[in-house]
ZATOR-145846 format. One record per residue (C-alpha): residue number from 1; residue in one letter; x, y, z. Coordinates in steps of 0.1 Angstrom, whole numbers, plus 2048, in hexadecimal, padded with zeros to 3 digits. Layout:
<sites>
+------+------+-----+-----+-----+
! resi ! resn !   x !   y !   z !
+------+------+-----+-----+-----+
!  NUM !    A !   X !   Y !   Z !
...
+------+------+-----+-----+-----+
</sites>
This chain:
<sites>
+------+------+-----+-----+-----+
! resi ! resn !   x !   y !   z !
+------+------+-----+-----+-----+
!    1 !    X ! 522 ! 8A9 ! 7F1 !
!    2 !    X ! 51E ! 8AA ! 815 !
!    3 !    X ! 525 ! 889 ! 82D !
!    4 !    X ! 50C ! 88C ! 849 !
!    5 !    X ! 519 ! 86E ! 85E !
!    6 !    X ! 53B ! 884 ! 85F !
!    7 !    X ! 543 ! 89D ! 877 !
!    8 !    X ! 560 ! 8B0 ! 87A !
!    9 !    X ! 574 ! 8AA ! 899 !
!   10 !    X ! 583 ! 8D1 ! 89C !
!   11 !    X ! 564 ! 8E1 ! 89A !
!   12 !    X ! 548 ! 8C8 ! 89B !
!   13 !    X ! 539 ! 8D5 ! 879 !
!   14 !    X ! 525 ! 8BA ! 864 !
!   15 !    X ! 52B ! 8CE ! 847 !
!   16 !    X ! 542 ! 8B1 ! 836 !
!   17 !    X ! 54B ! 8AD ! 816 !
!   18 !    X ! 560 ! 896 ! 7FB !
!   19 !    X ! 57A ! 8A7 ! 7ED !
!   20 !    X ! 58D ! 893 ! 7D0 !
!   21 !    X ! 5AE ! 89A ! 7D0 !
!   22 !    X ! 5C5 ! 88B ! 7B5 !
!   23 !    X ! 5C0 ! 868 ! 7BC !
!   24 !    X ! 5B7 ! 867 ! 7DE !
!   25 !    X ! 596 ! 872 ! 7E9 !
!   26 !    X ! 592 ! 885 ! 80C !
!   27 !    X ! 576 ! 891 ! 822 !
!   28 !    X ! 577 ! 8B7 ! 829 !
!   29 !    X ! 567 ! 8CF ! 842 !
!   30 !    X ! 559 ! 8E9 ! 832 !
!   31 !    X ! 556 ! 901 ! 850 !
!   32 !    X ! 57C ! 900 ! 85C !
!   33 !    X ! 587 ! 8ED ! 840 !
!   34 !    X ! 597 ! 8D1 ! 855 !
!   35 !    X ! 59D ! 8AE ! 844 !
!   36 !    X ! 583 ! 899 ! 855 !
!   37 !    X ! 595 ! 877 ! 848 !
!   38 !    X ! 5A9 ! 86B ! 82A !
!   39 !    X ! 59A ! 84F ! 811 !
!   40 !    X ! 59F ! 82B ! 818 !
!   41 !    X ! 5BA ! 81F ! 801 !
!   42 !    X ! 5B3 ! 7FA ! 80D !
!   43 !    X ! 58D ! 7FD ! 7F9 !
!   44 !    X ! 59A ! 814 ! 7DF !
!   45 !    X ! 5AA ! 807 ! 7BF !
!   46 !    X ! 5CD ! 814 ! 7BF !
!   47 !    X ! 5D6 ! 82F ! 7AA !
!   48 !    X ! 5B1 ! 83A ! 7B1 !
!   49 !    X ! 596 ! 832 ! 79D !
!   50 !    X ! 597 ! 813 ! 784 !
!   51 !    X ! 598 ! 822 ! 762 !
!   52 !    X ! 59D ! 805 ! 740 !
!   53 !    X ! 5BC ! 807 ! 72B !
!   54 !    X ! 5A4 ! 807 ! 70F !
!   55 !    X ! 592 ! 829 ! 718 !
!   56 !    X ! 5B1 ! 839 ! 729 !
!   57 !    X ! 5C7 ! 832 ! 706 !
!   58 !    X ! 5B4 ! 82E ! 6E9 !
!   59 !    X ! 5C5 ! 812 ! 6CC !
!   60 !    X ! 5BA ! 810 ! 6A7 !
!   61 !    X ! 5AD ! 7E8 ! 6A3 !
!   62 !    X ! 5CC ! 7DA ! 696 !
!   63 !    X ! 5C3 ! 7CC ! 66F !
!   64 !    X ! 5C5 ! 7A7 ! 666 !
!   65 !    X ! 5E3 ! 790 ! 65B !
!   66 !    X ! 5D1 ! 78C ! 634 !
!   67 !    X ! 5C5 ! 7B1 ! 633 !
!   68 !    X ! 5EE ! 7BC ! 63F !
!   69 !    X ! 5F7 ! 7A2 ! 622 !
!   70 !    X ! 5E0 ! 7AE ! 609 !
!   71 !    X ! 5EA ! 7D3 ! 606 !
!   72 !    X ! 60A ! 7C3 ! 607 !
!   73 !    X ! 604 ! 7B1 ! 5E9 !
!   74 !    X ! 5F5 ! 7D3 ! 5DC !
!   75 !    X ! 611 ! 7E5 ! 5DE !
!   76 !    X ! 627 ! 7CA ! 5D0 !
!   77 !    X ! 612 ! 7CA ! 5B0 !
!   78 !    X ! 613 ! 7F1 ! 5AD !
!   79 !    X ! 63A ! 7EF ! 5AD !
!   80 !    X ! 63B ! 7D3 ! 598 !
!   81 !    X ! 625 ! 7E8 ! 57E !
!   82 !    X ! 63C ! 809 ! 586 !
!   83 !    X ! 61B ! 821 ! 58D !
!   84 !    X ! 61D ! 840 ! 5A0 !
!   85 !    X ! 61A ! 841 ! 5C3 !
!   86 !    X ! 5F1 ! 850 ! 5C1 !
!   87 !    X ! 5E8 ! 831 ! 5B1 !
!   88 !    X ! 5FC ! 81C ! 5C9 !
!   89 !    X ! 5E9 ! 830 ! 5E5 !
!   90 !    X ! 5CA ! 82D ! 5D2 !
!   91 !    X ! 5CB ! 809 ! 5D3 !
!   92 !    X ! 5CE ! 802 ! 5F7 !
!   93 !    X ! 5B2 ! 819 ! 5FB !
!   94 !    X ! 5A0 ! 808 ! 5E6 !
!   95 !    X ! 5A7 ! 7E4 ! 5F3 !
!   96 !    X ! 5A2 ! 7EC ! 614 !
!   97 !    X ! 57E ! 7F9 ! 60F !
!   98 !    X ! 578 ! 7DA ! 5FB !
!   99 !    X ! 585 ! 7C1 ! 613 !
!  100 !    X ! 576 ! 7CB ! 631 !
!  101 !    X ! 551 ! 7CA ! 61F !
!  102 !    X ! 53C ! 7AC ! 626 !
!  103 !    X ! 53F ! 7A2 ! 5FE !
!  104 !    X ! 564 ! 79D ! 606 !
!  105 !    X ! 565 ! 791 ! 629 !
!  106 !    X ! 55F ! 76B ! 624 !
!  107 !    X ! 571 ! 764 ! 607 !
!  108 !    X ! 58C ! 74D ! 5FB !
!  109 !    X ! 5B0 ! 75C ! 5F9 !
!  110 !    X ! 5B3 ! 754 ! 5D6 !
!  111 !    X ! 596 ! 76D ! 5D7 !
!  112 !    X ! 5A4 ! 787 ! 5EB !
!  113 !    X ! 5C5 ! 789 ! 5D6 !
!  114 !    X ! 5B2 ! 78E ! 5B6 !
!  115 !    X ! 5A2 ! 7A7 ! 5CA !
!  116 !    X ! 5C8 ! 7B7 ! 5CE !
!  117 !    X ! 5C9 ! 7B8 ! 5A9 !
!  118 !    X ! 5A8 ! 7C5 ! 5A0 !
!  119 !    X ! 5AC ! 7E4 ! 5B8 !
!  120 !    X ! 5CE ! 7EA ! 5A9 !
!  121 !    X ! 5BF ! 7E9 ! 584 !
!  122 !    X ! 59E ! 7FC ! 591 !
!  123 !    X ! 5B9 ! 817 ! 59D !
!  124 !    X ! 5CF ! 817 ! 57F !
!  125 !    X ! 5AE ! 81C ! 566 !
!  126 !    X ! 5A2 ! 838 ! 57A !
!  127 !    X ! 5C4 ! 846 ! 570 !
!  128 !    X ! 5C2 ! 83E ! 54C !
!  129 !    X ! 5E4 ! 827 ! 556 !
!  130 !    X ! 5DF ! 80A ! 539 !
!  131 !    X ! 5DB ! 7E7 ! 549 !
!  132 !    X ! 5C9 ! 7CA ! 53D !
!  133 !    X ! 5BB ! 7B2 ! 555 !
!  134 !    X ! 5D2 ! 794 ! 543 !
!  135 !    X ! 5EE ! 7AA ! 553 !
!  136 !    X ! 5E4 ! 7A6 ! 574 !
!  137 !    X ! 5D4 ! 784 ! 574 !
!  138 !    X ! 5FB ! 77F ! 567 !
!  139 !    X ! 609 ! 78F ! 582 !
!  140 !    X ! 5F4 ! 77E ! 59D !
!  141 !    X ! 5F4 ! 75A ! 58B !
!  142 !    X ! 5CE ! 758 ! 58C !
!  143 !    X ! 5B8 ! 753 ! 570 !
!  144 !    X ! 5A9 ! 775 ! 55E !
!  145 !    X ! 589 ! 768 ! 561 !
!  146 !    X ! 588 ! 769 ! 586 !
!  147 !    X ! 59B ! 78B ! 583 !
!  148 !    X ! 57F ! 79A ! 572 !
!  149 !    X ! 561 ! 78A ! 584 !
!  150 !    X ! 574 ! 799 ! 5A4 !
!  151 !    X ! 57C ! 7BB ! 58D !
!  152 !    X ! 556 ! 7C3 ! 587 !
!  153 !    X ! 548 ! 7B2 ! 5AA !
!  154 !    X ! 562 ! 7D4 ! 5B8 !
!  155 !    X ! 555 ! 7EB ! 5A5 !
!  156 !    X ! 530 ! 7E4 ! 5AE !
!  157 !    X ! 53A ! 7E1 ! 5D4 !
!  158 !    X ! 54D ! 7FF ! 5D3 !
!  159 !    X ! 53A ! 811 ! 5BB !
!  160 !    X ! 555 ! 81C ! 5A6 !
!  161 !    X ! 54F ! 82B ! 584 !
!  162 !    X ! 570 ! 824 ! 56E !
!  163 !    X ! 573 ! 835 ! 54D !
!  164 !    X ! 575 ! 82A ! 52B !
!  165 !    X ! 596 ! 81E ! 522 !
!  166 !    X ! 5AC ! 828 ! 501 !
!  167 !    X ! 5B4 ! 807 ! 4F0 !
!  168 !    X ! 5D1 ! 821 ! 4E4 !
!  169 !    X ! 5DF ! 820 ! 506 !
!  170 !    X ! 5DA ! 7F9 ! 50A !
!  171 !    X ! 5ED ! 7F5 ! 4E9 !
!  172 !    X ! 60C ! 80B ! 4F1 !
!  173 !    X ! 610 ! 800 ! 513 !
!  174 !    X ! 60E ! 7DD ! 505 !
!  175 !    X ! 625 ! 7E4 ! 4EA !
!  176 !    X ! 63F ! 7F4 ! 4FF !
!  177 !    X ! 643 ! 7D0 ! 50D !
!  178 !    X ! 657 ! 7C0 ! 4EF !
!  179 !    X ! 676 ! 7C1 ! 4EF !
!  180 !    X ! 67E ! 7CC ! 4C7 !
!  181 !    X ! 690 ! 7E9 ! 4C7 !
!  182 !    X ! 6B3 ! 7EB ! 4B4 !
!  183 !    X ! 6C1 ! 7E8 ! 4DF !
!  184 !    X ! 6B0 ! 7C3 ! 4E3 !
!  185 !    X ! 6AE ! 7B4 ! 4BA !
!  186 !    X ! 6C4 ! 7B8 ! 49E !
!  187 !    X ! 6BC ! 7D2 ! 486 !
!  188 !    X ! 6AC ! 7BE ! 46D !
!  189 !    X ! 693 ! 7B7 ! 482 !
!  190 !    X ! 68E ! 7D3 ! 49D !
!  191 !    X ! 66E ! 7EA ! 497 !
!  192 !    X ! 66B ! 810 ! 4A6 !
!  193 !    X ! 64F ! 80A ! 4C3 !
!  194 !    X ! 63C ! 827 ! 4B3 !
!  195 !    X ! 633 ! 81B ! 492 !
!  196 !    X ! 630 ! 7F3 ! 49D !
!  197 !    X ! 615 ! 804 ! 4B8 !
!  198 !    X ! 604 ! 81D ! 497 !
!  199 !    X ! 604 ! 7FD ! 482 !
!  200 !    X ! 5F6 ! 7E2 ! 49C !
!  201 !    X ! 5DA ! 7F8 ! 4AA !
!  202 !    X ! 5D0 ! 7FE ! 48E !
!  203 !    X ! 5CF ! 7D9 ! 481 !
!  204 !    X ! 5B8 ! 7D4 ! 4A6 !
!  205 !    X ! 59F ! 7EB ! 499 !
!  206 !    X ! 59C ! 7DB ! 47B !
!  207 !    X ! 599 ! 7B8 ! 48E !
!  208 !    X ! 57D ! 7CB ! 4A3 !
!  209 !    X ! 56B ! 7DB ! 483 !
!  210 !    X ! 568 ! 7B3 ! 475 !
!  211 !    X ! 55B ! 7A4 ! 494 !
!  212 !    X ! 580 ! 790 ! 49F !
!  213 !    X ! 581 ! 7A6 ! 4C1 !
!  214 !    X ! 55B ! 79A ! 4CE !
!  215 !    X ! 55E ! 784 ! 4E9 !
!  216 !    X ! 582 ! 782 ! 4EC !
!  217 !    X ! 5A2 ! 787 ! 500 !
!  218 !    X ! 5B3 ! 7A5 ! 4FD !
!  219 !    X ! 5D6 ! 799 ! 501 !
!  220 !    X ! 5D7 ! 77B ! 4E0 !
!  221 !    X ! 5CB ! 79B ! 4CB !
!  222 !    X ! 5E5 ! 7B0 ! 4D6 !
!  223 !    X ! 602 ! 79A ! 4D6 !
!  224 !    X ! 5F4 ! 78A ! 4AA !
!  225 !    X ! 5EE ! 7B2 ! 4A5 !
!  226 !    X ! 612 ! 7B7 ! 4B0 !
!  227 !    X ! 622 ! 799 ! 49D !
!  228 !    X ! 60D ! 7A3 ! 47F !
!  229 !    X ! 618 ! 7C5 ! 47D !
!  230 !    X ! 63A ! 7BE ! 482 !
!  231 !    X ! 63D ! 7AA ! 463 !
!  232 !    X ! 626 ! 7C4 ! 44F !
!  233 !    X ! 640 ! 7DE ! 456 !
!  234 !    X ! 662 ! 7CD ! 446 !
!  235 !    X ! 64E ! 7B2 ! 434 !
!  236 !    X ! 676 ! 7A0 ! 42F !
!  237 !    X ! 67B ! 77D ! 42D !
!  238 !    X ! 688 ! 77D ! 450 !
!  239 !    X ! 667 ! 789 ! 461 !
!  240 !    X ! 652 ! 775 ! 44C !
!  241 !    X ! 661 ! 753 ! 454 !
!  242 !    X ! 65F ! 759 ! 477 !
!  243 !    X ! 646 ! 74E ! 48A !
!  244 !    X ! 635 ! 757 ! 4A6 !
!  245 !    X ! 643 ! 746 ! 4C2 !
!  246 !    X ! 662 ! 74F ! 4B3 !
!  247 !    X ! 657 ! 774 ! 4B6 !
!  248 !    X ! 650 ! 775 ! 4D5 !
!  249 !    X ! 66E ! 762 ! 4E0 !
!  250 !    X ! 682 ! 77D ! 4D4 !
!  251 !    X ! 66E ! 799 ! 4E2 !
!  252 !    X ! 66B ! 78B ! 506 !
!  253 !    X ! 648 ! 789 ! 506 !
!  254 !    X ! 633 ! 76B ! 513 !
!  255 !    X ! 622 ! 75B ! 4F6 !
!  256 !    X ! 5FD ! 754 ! 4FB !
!  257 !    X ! 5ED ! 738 ! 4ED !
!  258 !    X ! 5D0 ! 745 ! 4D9 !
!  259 !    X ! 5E5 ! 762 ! 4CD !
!  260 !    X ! 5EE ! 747 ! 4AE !
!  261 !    X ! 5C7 ! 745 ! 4A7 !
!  262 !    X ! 5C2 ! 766 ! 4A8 !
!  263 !    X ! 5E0 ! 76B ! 48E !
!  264 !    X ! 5CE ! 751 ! 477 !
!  265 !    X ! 5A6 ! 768 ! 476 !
!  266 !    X ! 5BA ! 788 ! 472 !
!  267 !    X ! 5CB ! 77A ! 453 !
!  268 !    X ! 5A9 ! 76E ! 442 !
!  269 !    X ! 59C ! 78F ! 44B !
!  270 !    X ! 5BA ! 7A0 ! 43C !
!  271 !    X ! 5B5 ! 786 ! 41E !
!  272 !    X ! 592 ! 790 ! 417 !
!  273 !    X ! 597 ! 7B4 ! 41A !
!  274 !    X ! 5B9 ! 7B2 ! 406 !
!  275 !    X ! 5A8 ! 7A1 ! 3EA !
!  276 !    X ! 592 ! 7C0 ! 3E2 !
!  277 !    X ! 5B1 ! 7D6 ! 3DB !
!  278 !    X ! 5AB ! 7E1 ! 3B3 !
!  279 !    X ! 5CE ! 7E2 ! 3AC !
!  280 !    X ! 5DB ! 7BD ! 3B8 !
!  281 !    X ! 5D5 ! 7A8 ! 39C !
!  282 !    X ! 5E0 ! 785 ! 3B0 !
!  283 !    X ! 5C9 ! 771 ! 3CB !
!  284 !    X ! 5D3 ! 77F ! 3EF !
!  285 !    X ! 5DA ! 75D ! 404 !
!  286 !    X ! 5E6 ! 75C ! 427 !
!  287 !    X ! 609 ! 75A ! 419 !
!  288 !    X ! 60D ! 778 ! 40B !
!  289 !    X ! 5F2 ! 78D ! 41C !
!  290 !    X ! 60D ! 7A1 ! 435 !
!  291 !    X ! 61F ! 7B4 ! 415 !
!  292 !    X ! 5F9 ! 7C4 ! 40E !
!  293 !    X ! 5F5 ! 7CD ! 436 !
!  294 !    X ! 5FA ! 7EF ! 431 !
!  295 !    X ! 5E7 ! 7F7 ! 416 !
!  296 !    X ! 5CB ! 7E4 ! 421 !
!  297 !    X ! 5CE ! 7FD ! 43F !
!  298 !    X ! 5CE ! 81D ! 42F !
!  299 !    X ! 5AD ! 813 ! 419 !
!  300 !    X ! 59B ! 7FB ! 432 !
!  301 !    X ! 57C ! 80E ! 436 !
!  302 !    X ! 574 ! 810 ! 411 !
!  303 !    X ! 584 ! 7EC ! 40A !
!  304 !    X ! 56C ! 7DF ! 427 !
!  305 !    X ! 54E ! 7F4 ! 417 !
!  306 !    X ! 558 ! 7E1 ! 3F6 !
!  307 !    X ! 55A ! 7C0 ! 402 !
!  308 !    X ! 53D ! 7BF ! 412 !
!  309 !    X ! 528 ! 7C8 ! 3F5 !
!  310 !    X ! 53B ! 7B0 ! 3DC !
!  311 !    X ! 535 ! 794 ! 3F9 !
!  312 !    X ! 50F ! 79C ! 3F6 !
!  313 !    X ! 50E ! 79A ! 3D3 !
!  314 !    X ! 51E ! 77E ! 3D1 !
!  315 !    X ! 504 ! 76C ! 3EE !
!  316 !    X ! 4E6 ! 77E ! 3D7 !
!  317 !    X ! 4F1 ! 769 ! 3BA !
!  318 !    X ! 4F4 ! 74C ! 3CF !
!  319 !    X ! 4D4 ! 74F ! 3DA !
!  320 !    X ! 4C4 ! 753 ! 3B9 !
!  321 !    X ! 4D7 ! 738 ! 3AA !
!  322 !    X ! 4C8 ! 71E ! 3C4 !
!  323 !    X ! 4A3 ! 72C ! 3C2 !
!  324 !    X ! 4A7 ! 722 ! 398 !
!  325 !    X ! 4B6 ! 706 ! 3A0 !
!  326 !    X ! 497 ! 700 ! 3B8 !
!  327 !    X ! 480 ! 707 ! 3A2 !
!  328 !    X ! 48D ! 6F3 ! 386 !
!  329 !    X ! 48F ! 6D6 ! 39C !
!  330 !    X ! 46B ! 6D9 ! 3A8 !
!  331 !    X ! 45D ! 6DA ! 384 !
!  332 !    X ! 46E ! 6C0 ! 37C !
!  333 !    X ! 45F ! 6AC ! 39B !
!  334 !    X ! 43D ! 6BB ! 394 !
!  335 !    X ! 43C ! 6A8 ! 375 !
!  336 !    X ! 444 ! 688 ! 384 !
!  337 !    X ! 428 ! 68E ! 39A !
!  338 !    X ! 412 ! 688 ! 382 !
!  339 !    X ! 420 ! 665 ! 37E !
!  340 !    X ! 42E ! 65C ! 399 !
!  341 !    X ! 41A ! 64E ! 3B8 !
!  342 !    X ! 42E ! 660 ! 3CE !
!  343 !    X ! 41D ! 67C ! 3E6 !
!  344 !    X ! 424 ! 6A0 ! 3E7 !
!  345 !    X ! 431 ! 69E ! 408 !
!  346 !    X ! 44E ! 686 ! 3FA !
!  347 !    X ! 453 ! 69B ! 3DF !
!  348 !    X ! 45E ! 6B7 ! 3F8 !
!  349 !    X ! 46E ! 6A3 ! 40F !
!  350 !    X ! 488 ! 694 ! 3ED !
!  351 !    X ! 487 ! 6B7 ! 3E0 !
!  352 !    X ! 49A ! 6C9 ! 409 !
!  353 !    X ! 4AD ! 6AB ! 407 !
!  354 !    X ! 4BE ! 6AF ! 3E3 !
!  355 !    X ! 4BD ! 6D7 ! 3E7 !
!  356 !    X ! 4C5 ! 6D6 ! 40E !
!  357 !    X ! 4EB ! 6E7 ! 408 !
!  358 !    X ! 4D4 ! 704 ! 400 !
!  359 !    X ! 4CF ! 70F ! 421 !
!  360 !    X ! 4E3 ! 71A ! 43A !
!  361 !    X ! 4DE ! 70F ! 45E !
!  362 !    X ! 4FB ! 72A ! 46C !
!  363 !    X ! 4F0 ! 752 ! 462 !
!  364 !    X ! 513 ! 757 ! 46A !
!  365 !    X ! 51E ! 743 ! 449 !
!  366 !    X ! 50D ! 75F ! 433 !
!  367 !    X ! 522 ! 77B ! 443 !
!  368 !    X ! 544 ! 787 ! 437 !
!  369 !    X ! 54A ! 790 ! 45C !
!  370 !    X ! 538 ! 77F ! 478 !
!  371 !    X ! 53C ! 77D ! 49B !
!  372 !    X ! 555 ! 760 ! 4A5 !
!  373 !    X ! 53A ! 748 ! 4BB !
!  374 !    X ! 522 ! 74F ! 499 !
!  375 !    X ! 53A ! 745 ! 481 !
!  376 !    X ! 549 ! 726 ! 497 !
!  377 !    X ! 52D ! 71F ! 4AE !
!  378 !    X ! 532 ! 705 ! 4C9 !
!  379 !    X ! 521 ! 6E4 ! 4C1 !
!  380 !    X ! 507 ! 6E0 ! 4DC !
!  381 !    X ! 504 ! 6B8 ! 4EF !
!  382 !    X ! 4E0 ! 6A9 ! 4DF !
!  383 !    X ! 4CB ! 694 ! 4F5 !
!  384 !    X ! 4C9 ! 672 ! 4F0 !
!  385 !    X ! 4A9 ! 668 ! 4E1 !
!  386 !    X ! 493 ! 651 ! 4F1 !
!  387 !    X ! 484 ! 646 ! 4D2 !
!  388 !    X ! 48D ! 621 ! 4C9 !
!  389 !    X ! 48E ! 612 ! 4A9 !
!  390 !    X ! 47B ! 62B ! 492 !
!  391 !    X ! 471 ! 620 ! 46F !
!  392 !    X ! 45D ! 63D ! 463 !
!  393 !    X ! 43D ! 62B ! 45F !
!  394 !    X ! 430 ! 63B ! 47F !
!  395 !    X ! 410 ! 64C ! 480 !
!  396 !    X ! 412 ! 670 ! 484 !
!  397 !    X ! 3F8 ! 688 ! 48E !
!  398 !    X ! 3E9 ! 6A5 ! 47A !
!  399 !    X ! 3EA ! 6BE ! 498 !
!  400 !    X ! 411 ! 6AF ! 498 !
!  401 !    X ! 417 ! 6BA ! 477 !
!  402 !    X ! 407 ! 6D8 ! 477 !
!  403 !    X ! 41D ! 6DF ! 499 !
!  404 !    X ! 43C ! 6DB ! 480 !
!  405 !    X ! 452 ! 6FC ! 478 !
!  406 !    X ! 458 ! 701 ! 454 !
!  407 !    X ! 477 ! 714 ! 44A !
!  408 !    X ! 475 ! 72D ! 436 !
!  409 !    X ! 483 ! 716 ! 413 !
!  410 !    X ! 466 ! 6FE ! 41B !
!  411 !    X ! 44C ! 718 ! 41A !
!  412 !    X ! 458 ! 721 ! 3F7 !
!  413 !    X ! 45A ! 705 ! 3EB !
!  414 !    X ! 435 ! 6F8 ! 3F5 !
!  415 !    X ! 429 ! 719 ! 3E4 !
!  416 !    X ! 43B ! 713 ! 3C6 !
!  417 !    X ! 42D ! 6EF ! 3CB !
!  418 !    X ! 40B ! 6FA ! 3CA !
!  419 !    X ! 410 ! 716 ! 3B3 !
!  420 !    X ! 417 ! 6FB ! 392 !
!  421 !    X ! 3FE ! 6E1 ! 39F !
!  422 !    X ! 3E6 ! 6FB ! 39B !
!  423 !    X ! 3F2 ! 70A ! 379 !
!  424 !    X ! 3FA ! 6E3 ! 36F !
!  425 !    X ! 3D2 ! 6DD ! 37B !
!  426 !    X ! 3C8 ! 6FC ! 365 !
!  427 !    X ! 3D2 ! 6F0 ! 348 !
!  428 !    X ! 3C8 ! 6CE ! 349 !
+------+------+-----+-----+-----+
</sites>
């Protein structure tokens, strides 16, 4: 670009121009090619132009103290749990997409270290590596709860798809950590890990085909499976007399404290299957259930077919032994109808009181196998009434009693009501 207010002093040529050279920028004849005059360093930066330390060498933004801390923590949990080093990587991937999303980026850091576990379990399921999320809420002292409301808030965020995983897996990898071999107990009491993981998954599929898995903790049902099957397989008077805490005293294993309940509704299921076997002539108890654990395993789907059906029978006859007793009692109050000046609306009312054992409140009673919060349901806090001092002589309304709901032993019982007043009117 040509200076016009420049002219060269050799040969008096306007024809100026700038001329950057290196640092320094210089005005230059064109014609002769004479330098007119040099750049004045006092206005000039020095070292030229001003260029930022941010565009002339480029830095990555440096990541935060919790983030640096929490794949920390991820890679402390992967060594802990002995994985391979693509799960380890997997993880950090993982926890760094998940922390720096705005689900994660205002949250507690009780929070954001379940978050270290749940990527580590997210990664070691999409490798079919068997953990259980009472592993890591162990490992990161936090309750499992919490672990698993962080677990599936990932997996939405991330959008992760994780597979279905073998409750083989879970149960080998879970019994690898007792120490029972002939190494850690003595021989008496050691168990081959092979056949005490054959026996006690299969005593965890029974528990889920009789409703004792819905709803529950993996870990109690592992660890009562476990204790069960090692007694099942040398039924001695040793392993018999020992109990659990003892067990699992011996086998360095942390005892949980449902594991004991869970022990107790595996027996009563083992009981009730145990008592259909044809060939045992003596009542199966609690007490000697674990010598029949292994045949009630190799026949369980046709002893469970048959105690089902023998539980129905027996509920049938129940059932029709309580309607004849019913109707028996109602002709014998039908009678005293007749001279009695009581109403029939009494007469019912005595009648659900004296035959009220008849009915069952709790559908889960009249199962052989129920669901756990049918069977023992949790008694719900009632109201306080605001009724005071009620004597019964109250007037009550006809659109109030026809608002009542009858159950279904009231309605047959007013139809059987009505059915001998009327043959009781016909033959008078």
């Amino acid at each position: 670009m040509s200076r016009v207010a420049l002219k060269c002093p050799n040969c008096g040529s306007s024809n100026v121009v700038e001329d950057d050279l290196y640092a320094q920028s210089q005005s230059v004849c064109v014609d002769c090619g004479s330098v007119v005059s040099e750049g004045f360093l006092a206005n000039d930066p020095v070292g030229g132009s001003e260029v930022y330390y941010s565009h002339s060498a480029p830095q990555s933004k440096r990541p935060c103290s919790n983030l640096i801390k929490g794949l920390q923590r991820v890679r402390a949990l992967c060594r802990v749990l002995r994985v391979n080093s693509e799960i380890e990587k997997l993880s950090q991937t993982y926890f760094e997409q998940a922390y720096n999303h705005k689900s994660f980026i205002n949250v507690s850091l009780t929070k954001k270290e379940a978050l270290a576990g749940s990527c580590v379990l997210i990664s070691c399921r999409m490798h079919d590596w068997p953990v259980t999320v009472g592993t890591i809420a162990y490992l990161i002292d936090t309750d499992s709860g919490a672990v698993g409301a962080v677990y599936q808030e990932t997996l939405n965020t991330l959008n992760i798809c994780i597979p279905t995983l073998s409750v083989t897996d879970v149960m080998e990898a879970h019994c690898q950590e007792y120490k029972i071999t002939s190494e850690h107990v003595p021989a008496e009491l050691a168990a081959e890990a092979k056949e005490l993981t054959k026996r006690a998954l299969a005593l965890v599929e029974l528990a889920a085909d009789s409703w004792i898995v819905t709803g529950r903790r993996p870990v109690p049902i592992m660890i009562a499976a476990t204790y069960l099957s090692w007694q099942s397989l040398q039924p001695t008077k040793l392993r018999l007399k020992m109990t659990l805490d003892k067990f699992c005293q011996m086998t360095k294993v942390d005892k949980n404290r449902p594991a004991m309940k869970r022990v107790t509704e595996i027996k009563e299921m083992l009981c009730k299957l145990g008592n259909e076997i044809p060939w045992e002539k003596q009542e199966i108890t609690p007490n000697n259930v674990i010598q029949q654990v292994e045949d009630i395993l190799s026949y369980r789907f046709a002893l469970m077919r048959k105690a089902l059906k023998s539980y129905e029978d027996s509920l049938k006859a129940d059932i029709q032994q309580c309607d004849a007793k019913n109707k028996k009692t109602m002709r014998t109050k039908t009678a005293e109808l007749k001279t009695s000046s009581k109403t029939g609306s009494s007469v019912l009312e005595t009648e659900r009181a004296n035959n009220g054992a008849c009915d069952e409140p709790n559908w889960g009673k009249r199962l052989l196998f129920a669901p756990p919060c049918v069977v023992n349901p949790k008694k719900r806090k009632r109201a306080p009434s605001n009724q005071i001092n009620v004597t019964g002589d109250e007037e009550i309304s006809d659109s109030e009693i026809d608002s009542y709901i009858r159950t279904h032993q009231e309605v047959r019982e007013i139809a059987m009501t009505q059915k001998l007043l009327c043959q009781e009117s016909d033959n008078l």
